[in-house]
PDB file of N, CA, C and O in Angstrom:
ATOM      1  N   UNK A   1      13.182  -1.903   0.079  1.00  0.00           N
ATOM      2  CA  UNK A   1      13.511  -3.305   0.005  1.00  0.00           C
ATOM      3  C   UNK A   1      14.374  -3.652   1.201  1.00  0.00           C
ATOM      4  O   UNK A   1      15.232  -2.873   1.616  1.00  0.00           O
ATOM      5  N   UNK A   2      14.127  -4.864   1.763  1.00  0.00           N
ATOM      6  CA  UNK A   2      15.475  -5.398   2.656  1.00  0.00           C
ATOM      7  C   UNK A   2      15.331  -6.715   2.633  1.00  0.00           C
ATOM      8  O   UNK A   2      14.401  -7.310   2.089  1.00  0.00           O
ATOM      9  N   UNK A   3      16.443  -7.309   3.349  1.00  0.00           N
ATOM     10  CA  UNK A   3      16.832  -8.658   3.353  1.00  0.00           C
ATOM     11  C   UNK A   3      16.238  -9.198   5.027  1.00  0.00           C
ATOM     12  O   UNK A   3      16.316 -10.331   5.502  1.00  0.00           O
ATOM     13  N   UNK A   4      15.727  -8.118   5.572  1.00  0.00           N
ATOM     14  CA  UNK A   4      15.609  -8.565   7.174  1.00  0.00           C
ATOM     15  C   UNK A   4      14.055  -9.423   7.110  1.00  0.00           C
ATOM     16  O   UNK A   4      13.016  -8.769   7.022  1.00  0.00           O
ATOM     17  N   UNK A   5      14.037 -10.708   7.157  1.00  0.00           N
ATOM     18  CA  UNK A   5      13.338 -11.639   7.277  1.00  0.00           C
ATOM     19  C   UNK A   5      12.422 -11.252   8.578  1.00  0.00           C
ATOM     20  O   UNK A   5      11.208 -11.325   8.385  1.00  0.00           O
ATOM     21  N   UNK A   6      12.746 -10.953   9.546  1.00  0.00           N
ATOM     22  CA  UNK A   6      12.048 -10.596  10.635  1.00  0.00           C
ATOM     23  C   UNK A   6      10.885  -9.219  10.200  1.00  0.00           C
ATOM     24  O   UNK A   6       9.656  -9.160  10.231  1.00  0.00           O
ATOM     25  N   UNK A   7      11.541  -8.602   9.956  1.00  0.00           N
ATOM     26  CA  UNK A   7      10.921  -7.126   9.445  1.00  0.00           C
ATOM     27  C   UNK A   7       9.545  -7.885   8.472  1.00  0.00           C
ATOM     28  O   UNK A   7       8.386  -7.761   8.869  1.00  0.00           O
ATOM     29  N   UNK A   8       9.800  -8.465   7.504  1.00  0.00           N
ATOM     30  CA  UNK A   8       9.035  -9.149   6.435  1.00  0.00           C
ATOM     31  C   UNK A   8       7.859  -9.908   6.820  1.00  0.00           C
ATOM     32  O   UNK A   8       6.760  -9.666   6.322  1.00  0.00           O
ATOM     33  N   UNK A   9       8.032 -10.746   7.619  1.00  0.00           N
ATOM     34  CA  UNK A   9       7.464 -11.341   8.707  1.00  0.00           C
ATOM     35  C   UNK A   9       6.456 -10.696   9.615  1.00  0.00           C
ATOM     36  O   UNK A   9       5.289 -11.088   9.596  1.00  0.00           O
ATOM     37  N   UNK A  10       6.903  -9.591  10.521  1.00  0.00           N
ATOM     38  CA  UNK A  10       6.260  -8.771  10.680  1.00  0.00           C
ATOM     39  C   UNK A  10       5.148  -7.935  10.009  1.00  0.00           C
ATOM     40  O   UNK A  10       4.026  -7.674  10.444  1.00  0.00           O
ATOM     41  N   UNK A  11       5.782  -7.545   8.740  1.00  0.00           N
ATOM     42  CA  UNK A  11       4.651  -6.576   7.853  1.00  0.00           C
ATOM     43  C   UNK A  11       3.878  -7.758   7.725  1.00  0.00           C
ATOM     44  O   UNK A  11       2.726  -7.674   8.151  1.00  0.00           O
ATOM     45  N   UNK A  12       4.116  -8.470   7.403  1.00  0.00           N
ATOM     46  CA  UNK A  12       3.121  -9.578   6.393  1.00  0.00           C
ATOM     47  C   UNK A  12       1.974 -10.159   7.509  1.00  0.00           C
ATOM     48  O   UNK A  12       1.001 -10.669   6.953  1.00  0.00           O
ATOM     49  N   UNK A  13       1.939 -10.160   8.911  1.00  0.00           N
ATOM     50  CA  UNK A  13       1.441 -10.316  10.048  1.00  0.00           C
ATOM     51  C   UNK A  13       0.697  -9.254   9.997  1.00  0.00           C
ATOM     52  O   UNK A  13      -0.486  -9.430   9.707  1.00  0.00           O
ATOM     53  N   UNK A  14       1.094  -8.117  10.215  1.00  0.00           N
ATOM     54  CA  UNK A  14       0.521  -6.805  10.483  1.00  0.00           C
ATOM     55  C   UNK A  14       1.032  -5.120  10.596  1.00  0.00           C
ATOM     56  O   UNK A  14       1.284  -4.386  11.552  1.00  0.00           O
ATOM     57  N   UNK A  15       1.039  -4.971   9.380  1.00  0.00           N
ATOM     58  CA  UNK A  15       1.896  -3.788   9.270  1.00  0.00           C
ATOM     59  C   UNK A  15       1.614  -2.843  10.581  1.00  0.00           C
ATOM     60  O   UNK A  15       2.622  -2.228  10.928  1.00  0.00           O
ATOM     61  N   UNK A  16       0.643  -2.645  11.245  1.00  0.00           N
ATOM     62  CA  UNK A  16      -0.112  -1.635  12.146  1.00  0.00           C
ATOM     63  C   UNK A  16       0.769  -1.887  13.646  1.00  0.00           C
ATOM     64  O   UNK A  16       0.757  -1.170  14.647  1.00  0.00           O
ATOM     65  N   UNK A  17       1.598  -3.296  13.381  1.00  0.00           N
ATOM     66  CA  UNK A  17       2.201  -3.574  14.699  1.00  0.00           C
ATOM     67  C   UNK A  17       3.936  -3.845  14.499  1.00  0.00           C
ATOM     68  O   UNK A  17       4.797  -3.940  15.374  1.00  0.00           O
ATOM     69  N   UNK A  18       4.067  -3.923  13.011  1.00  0.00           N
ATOM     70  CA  UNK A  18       5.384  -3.882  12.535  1.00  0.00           C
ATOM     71  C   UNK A  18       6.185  -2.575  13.014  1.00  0.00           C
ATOM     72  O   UNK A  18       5.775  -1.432  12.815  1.00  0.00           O
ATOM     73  N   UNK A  19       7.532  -2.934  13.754  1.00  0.00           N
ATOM     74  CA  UNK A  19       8.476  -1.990  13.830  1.00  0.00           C
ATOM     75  C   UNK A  19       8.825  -0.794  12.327  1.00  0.00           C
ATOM     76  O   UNK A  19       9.912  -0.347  11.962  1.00  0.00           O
ATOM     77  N   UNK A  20       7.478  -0.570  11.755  1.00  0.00           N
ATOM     78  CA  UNK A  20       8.330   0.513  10.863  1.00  0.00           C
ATOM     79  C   UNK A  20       7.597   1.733  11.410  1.00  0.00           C
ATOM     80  O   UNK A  20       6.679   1.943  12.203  1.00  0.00           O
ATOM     81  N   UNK A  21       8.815   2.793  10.249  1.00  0.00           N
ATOM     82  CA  UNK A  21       8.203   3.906  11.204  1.00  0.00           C
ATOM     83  C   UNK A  21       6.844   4.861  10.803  1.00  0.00           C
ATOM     84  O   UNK A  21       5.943   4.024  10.736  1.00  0.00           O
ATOM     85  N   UNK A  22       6.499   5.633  10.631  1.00  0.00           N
ATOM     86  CA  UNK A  22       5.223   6.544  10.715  1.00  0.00           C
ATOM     87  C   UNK A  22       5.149   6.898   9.166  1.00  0.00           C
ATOM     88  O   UNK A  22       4.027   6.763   8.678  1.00  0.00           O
ATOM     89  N   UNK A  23       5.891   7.214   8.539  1.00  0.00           N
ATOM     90  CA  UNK A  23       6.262   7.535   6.919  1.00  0.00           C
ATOM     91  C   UNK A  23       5.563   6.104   6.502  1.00  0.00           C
ATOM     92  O   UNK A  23       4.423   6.080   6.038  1.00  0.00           O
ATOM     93  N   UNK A  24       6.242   5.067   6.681  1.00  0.00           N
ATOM     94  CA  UNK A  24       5.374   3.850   5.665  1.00  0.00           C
ATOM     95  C   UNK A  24       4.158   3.385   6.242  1.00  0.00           C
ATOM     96  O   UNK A  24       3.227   3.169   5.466  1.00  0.00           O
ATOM     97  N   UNK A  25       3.968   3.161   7.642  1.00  0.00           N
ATOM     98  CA  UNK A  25       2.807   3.299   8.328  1.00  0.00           C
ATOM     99  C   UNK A  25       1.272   4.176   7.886  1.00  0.00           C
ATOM    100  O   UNK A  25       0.097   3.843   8.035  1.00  0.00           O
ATOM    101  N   UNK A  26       1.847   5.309   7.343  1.00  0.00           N
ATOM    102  CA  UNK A  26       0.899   6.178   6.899  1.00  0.00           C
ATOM    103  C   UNK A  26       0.811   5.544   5.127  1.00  0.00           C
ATOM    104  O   UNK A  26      -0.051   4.928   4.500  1.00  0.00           O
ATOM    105  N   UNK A  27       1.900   5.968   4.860  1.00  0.00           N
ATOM    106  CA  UNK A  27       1.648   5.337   3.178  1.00  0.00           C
ATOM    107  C   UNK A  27       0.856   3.491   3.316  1.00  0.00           C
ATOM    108  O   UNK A  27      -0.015   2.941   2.642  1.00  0.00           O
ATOM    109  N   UNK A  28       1.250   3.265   3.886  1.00  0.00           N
ATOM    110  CA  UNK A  28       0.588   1.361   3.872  1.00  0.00           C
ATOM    111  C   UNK A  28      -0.965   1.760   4.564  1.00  0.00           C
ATOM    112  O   UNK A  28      -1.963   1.072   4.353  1.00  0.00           O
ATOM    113  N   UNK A  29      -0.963   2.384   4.998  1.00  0.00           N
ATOM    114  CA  UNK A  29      -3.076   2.704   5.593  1.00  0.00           C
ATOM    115  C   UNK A  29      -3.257   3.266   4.318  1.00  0.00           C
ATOM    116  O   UNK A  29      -4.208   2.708   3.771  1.00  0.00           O
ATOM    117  N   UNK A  30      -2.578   4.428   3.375  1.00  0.00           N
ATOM    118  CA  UNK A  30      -3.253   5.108   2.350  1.00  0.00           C
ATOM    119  C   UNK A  30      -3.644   3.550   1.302  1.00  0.00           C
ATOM    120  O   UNK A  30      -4.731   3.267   0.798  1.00  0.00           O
ATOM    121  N   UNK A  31      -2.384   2.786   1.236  1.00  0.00           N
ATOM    122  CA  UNK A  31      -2.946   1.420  -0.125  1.00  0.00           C
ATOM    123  C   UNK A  31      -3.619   0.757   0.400  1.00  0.00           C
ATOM    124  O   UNK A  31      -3.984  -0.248  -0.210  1.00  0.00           O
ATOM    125  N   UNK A  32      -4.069   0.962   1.650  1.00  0.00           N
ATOM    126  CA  UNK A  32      -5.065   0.003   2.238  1.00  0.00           C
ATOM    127  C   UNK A  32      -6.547   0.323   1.442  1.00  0.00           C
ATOM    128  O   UNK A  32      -7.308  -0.107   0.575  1.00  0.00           O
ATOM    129  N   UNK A  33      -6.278   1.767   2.740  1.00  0.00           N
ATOM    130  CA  UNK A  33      -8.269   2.539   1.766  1.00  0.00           C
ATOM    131  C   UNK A  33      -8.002   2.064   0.652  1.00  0.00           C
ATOM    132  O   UNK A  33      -8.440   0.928   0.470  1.00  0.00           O
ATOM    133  N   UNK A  34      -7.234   2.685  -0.468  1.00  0.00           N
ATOM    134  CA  UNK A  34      -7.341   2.910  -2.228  1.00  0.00           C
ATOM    135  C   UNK A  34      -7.680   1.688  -2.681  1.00  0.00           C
ATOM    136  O   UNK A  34      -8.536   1.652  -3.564  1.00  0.00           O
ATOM    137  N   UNK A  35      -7.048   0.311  -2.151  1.00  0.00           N
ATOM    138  CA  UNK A  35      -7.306  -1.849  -2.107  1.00  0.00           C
ATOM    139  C   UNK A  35      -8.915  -1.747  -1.622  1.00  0.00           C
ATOM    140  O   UNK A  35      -9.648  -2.057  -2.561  1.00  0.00           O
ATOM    141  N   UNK A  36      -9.559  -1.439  -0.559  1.00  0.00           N
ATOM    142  CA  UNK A  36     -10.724  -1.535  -0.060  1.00  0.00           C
ATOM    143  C   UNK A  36     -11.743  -1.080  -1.011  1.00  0.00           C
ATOM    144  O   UNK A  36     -12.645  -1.800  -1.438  1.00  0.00           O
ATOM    145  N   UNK A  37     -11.496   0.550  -1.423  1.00  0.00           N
ATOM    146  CA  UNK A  37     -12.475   1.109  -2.156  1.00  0.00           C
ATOM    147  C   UNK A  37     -11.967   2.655  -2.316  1.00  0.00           C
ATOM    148  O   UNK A  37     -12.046   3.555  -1.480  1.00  0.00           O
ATOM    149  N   UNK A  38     -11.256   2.710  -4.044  1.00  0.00           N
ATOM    150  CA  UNK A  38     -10.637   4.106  -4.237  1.00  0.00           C
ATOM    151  C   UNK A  38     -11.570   5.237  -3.901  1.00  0.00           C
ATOM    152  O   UNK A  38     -11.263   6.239  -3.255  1.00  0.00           O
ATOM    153  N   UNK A  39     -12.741   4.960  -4.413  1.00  0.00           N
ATOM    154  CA  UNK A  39     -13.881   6.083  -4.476  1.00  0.00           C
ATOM    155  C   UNK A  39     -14.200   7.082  -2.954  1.00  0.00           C
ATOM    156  O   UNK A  39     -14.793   8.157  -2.868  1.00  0.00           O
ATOM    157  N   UNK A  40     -13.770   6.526  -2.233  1.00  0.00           N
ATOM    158  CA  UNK A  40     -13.527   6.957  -0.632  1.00  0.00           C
ATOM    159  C   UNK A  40     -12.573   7.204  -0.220  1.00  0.00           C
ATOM    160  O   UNK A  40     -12.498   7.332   1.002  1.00  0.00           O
ATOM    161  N   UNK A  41     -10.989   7.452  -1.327  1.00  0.00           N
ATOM    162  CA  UNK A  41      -9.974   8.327  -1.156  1.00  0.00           C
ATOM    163  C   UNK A  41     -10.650   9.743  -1.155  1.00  0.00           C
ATOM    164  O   UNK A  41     -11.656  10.110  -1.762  1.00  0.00           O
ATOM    165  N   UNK A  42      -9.723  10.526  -0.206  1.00  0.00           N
ATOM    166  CA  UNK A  42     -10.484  12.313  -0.043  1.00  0.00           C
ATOM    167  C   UNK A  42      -8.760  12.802   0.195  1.00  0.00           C
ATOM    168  O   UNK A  42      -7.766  12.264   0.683  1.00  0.00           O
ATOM    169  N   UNK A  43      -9.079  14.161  -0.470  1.00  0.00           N
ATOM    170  CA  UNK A  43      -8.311  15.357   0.267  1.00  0.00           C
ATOM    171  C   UNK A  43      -7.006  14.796   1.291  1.00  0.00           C
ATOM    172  O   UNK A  43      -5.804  14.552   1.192  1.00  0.00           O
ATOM    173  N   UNK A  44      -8.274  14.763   2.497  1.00  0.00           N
ATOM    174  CA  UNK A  44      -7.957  14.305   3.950  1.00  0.00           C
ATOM    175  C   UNK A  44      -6.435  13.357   3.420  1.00  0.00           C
ATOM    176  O   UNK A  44      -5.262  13.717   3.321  1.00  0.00           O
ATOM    177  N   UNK A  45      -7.125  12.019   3.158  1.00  0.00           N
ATOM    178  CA  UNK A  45      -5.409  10.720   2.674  1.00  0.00           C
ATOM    179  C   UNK A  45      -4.291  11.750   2.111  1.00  0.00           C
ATOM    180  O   UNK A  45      -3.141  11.572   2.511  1.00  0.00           O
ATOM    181  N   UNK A  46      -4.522  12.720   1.292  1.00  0.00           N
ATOM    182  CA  UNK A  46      -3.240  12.876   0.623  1.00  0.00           C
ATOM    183  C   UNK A  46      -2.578  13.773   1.281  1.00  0.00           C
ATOM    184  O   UNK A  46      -1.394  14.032   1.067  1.00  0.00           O
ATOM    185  N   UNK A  47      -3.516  14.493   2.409  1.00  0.00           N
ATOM    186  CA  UNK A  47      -2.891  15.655   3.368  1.00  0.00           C
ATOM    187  C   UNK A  47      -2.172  14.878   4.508  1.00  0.00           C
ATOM    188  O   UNK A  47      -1.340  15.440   5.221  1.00  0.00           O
ATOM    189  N   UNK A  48      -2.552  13.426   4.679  1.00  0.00           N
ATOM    190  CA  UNK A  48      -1.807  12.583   5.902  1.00  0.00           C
ATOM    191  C   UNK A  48      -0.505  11.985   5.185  1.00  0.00           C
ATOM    192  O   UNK A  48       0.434  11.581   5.872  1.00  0.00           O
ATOM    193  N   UNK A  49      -0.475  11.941   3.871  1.00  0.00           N
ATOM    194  CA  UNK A  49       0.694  11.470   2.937  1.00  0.00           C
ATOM    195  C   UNK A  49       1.579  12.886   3.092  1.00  0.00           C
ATOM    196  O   UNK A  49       2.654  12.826   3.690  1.00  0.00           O
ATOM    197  N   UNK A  50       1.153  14.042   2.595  1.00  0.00           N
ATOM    198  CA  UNK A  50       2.097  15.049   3.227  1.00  0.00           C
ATOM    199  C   UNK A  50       2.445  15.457   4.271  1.00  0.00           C
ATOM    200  O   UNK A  50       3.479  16.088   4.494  1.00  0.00           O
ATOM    201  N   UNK A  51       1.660  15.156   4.994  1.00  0.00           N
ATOM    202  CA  UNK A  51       2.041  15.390   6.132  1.00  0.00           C
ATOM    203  C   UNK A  51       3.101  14.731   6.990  1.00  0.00           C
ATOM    204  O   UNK A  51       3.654  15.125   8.017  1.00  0.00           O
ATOM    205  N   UNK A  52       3.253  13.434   6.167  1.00  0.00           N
ATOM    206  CA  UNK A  52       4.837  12.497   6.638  1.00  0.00           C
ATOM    207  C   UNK A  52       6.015  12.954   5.481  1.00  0.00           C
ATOM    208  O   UNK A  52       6.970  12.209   5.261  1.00  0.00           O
ATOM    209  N   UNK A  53       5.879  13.997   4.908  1.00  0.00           N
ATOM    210  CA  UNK A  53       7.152  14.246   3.880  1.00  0.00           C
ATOM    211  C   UNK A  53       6.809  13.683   2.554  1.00  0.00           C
ATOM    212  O   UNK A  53       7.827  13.692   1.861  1.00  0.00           O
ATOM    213  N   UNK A  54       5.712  13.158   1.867  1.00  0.00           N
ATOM    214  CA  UNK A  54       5.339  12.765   0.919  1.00  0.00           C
ATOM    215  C   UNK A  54       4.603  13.794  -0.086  1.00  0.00           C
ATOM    216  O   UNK A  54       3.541  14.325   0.239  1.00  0.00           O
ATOM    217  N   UNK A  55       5.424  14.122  -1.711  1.00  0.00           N
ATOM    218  CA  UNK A  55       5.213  15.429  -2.176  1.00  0.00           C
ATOM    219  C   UNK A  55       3.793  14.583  -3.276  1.00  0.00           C
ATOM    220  O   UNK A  55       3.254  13.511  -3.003  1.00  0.00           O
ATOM    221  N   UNK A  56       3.519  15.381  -4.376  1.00  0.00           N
ATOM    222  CA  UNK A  56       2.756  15.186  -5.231  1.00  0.00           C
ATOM    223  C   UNK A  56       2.977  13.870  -5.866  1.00  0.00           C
ATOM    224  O   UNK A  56       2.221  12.900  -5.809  1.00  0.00           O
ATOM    225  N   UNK A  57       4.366  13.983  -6.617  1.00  0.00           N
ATOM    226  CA  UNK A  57       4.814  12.946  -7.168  1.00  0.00           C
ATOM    227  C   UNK A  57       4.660  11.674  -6.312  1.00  0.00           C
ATOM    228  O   UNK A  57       3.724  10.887  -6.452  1.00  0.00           O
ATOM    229  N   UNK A  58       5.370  11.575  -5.672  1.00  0.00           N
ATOM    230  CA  UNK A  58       5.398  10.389  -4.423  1.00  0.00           C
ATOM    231  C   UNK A  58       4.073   9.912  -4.362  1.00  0.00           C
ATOM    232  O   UNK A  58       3.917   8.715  -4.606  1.00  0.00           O
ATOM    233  N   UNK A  59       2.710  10.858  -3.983  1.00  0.00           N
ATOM    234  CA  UNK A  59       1.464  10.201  -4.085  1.00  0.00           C
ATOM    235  C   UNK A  59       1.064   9.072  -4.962  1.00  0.00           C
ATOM    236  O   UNK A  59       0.687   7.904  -4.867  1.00  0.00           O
ATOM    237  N   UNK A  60       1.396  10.220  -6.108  1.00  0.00           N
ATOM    238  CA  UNK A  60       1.101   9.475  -7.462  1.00  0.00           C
ATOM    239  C   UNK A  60       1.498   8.286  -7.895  1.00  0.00           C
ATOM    240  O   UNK A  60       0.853   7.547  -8.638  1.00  0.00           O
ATOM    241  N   UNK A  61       2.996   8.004  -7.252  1.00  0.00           N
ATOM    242  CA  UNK A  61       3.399   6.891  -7.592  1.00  0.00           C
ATOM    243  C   UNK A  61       3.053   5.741  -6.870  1.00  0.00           C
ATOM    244  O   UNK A  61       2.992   4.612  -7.357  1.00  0.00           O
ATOM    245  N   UNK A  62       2.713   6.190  -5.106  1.00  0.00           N
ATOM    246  CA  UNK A  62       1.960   4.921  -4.300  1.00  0.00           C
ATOM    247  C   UNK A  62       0.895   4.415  -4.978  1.00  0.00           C
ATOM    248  O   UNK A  62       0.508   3.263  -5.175  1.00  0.00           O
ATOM    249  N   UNK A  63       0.364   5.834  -5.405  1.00  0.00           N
ATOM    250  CA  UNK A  63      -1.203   5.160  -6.153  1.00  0.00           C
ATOM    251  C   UNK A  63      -1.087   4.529  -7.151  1.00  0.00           C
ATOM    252  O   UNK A  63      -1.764   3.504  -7.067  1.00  0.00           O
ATOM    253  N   UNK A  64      -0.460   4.627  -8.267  1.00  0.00           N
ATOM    254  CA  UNK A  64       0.208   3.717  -9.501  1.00  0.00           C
ATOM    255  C   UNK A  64       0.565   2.258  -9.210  1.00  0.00           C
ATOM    256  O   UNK A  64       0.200   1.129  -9.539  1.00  0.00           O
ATOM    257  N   UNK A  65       1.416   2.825  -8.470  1.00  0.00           N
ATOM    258  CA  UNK A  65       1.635   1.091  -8.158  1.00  0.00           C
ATOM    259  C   UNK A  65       1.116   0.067  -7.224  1.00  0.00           C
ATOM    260  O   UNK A  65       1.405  -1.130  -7.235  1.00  0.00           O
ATOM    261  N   UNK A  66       0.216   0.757  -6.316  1.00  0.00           N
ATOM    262  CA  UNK A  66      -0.622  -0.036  -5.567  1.00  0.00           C
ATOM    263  C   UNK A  66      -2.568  -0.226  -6.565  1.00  0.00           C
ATOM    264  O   UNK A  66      -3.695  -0.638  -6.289  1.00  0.00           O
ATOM    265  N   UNK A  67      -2.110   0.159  -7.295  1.00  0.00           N
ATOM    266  CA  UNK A  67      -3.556   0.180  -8.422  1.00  0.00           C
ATOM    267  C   UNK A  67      -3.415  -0.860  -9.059  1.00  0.00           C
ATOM    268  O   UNK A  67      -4.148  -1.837  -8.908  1.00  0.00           O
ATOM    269  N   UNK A  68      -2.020  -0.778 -10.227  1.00  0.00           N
ATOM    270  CA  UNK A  68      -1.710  -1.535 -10.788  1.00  0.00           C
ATOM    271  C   UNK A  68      -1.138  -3.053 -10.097  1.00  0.00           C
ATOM    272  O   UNK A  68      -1.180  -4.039 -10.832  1.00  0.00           O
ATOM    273  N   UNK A  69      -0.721  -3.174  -8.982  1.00  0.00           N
ATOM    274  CA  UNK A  69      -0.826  -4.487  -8.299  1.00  0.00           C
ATOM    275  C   UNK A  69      -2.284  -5.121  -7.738  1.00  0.00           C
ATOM    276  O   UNK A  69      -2.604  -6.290  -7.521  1.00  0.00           O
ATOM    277  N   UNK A  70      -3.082  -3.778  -7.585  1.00  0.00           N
ATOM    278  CA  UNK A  70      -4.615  -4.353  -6.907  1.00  0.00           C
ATOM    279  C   UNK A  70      -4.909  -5.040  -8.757  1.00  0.00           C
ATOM    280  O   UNK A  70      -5.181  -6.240  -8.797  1.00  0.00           O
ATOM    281  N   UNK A  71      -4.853  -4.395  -9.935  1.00  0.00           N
ATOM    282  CA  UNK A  71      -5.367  -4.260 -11.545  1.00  0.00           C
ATOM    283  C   UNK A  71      -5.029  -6.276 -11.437  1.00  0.00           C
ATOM    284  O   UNK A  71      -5.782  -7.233 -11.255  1.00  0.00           O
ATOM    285  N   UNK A  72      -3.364  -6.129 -11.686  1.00  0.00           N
ATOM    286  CA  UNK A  72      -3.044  -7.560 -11.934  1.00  0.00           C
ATOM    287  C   UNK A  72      -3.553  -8.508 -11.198  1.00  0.00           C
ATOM    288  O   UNK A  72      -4.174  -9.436 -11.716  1.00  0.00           O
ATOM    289  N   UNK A  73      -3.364  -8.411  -9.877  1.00  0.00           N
ATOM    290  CA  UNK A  73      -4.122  -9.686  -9.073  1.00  0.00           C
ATOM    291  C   UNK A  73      -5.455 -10.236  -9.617  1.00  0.00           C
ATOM    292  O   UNK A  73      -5.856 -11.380  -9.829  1.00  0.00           O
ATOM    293  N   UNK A  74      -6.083  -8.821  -9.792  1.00  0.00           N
ATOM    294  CA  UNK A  74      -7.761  -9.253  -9.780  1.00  0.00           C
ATOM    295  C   UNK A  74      -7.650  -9.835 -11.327  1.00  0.00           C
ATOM    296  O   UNK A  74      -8.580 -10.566 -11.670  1.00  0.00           O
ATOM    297  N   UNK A  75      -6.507  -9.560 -12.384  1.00  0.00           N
ATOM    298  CA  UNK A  75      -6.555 -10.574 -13.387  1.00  0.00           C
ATOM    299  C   UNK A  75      -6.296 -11.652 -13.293  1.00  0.00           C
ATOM    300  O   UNK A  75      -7.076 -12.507 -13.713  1.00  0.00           O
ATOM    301  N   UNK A  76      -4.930 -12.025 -12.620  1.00  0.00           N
ATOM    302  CA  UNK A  76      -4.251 -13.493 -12.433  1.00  0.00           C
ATOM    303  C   UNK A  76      -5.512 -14.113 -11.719  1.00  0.00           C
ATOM    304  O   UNK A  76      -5.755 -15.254 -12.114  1.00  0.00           O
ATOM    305  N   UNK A  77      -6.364 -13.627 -10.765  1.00  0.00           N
ATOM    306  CA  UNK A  77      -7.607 -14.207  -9.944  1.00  0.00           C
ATOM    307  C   UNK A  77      -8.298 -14.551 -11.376  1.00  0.00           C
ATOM    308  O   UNK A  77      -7.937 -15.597 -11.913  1.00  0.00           O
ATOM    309  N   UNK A  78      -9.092 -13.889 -11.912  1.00  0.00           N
ATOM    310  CA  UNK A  78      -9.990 -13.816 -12.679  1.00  0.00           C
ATOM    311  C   UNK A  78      -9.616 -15.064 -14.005  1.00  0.00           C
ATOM    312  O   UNK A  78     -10.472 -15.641 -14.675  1.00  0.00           O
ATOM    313  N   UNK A  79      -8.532 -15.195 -14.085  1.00  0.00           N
ATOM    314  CA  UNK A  79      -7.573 -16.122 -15.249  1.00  0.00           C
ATOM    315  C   UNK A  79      -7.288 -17.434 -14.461  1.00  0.00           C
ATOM    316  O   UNK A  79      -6.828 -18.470 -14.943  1.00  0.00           O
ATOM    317  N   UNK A  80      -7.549 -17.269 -13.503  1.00  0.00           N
ATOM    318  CA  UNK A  80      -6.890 -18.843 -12.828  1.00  0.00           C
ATOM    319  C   UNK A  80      -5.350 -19.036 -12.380  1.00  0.00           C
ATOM    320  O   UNK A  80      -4.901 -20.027 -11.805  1.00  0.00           O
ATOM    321  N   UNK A  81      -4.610 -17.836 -12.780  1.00  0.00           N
ATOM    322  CA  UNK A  81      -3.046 -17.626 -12.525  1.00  0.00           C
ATOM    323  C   UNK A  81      -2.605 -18.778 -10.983  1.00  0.00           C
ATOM    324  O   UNK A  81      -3.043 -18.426  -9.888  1.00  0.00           O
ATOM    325  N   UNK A  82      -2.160 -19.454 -11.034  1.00  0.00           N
ATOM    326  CA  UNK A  82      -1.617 -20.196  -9.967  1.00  0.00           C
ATOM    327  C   UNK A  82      -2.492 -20.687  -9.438  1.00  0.00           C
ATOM    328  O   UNK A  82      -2.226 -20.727  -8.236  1.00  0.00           O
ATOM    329  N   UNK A  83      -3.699 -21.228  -9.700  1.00  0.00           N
ATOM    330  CA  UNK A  83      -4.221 -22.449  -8.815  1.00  0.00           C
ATOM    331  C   UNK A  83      -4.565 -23.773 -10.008  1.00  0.00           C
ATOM    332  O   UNK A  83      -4.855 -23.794 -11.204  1.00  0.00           O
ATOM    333  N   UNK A  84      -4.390 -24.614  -9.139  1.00  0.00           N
ATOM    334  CA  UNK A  84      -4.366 -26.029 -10.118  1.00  0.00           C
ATOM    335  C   UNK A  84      -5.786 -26.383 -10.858  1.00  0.00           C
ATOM    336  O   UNK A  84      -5.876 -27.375 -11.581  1.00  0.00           O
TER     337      UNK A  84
END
């Protein structure tokens, strides 16, 4: 979490060009694939997640919670959640 508006700004533009460093860089490409199409997660993603210091657990939990935010959207979409 942070308060740096600039930083925010940035990700939300383009994480791939955002000043962060290689650790979330790598984790934000892994919720990318898993958002696009889980079935084409491999091996390979979770060996580039360890490979920045990211253990079992840690996986598990990107994937949890980037599932369950892809899960809700596609309900609030599907329900009409916020459009008039």
């Amino acid at each position: 979490m942070t308060l740096d508006e600039t930083l925010v700004d940035a990700i939300r533009r383009d994480y791939r060009t955002a000043p962060i460093d290689e650790r979330d860089r790598v984790m934000l490409d892994f919720v990318v694939d898993l958002t696009r199409d889980a079935t084409r997660i491999t091996r390979a993603h979770h060996d580039r997640l360890r490979a920045v210091g990211f253990d079992d657990r840690s996986i598990l939990q990107i994937t949890l919670i980037a599932a369950w935010f892809n899960y809700i959207n596609r309900v609030a979409d599907a329900l009409g959640v916020g459009r008039p």
